[in-house]
N, C-alpha and C positions, 0 to 999 in steps of 0.2 A: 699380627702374624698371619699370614699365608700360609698354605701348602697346595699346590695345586697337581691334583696326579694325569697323565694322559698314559694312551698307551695301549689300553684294554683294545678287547673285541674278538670275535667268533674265530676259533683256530679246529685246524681237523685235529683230532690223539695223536702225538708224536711231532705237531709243529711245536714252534717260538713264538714266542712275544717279548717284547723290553717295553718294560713301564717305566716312563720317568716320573719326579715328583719336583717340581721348581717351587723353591720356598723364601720367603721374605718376611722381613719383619722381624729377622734377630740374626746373633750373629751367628750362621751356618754352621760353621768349621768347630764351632766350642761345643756341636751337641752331638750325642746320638742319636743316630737316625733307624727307623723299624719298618718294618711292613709288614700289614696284617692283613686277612682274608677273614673274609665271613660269608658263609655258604648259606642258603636257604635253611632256614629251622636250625640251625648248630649259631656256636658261640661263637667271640670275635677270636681268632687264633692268631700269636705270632709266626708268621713264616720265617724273618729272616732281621738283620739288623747290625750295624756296622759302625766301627768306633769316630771319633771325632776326627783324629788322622787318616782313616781308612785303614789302619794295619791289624785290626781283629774283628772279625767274624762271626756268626752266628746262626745255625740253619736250625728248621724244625727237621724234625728228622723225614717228615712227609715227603722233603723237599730236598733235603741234600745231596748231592750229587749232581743233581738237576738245574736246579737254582743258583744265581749270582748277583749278590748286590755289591753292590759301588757308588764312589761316588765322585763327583768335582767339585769341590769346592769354590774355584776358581765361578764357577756357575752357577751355585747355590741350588745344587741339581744333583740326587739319588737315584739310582736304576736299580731294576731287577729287572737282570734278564730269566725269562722261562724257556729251559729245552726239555724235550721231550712230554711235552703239554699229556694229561692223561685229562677222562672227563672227573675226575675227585677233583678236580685241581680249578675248578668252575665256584666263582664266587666273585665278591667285588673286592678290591684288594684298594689297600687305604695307606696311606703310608700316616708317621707320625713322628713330631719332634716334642724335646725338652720335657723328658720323662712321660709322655705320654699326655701331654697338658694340651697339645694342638692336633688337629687331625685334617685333613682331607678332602674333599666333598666323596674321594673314592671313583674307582674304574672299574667296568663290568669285565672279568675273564669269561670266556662261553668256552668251553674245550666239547666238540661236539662234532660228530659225524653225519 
């Protein structure tokens, strides 16, 4: 099993970023997919996460409104997109499958002026 995330990197407060996560090594489409962040000194947090078909949902509430995950299937590929970037929002964001049993190597967010 794979998850490999791209995407991150230095945004000014109030941009975007879309992280993708392209994952191998099982079958895609049967799992839920998450995405976590981990800020300097604080704990690993769920941001967000999305069902096997993609028809349900999940935001922290940090992040709702703001944030959107997705996915393709067909691709074997999860996104979150980030709008309106704040600097709280600065962490490495990791995504994970099949209850949390695989993860990432992880992408830098920088939200900074």
């Amino acid at each position: 099993v794979q998850l490999v995330e791209s995407g991150g990197g230095l945004v000014q407060p109030g941009g975007s970023l879309r992280l993708s996560c392209v994952a191998s090594g099982f079958t895609f489409s049967s799992y839920v997919m998450r995405w976590y962040r981990q800020a300097p000194g604080k704990e690993r947090e769920l941001v967000a996460q999305i069902s096997p078909a993609g028809g349900t949902t999940y935001y922290a509430d940090s992040v709702k409104d703001r944030f959107t995950i997705s996915r393709d299937n067909a691709k074997n590929t999860v996104y979150l997109r980030m709008n309106s970037l704040k600097p709280q929002d600065t962490a490495v964001y990791y995504c994970s499958s099949r209850g949390d049993r695989d993860w990432g190597q992880g992408t830098q967010v920088t939200v900074s002026s």
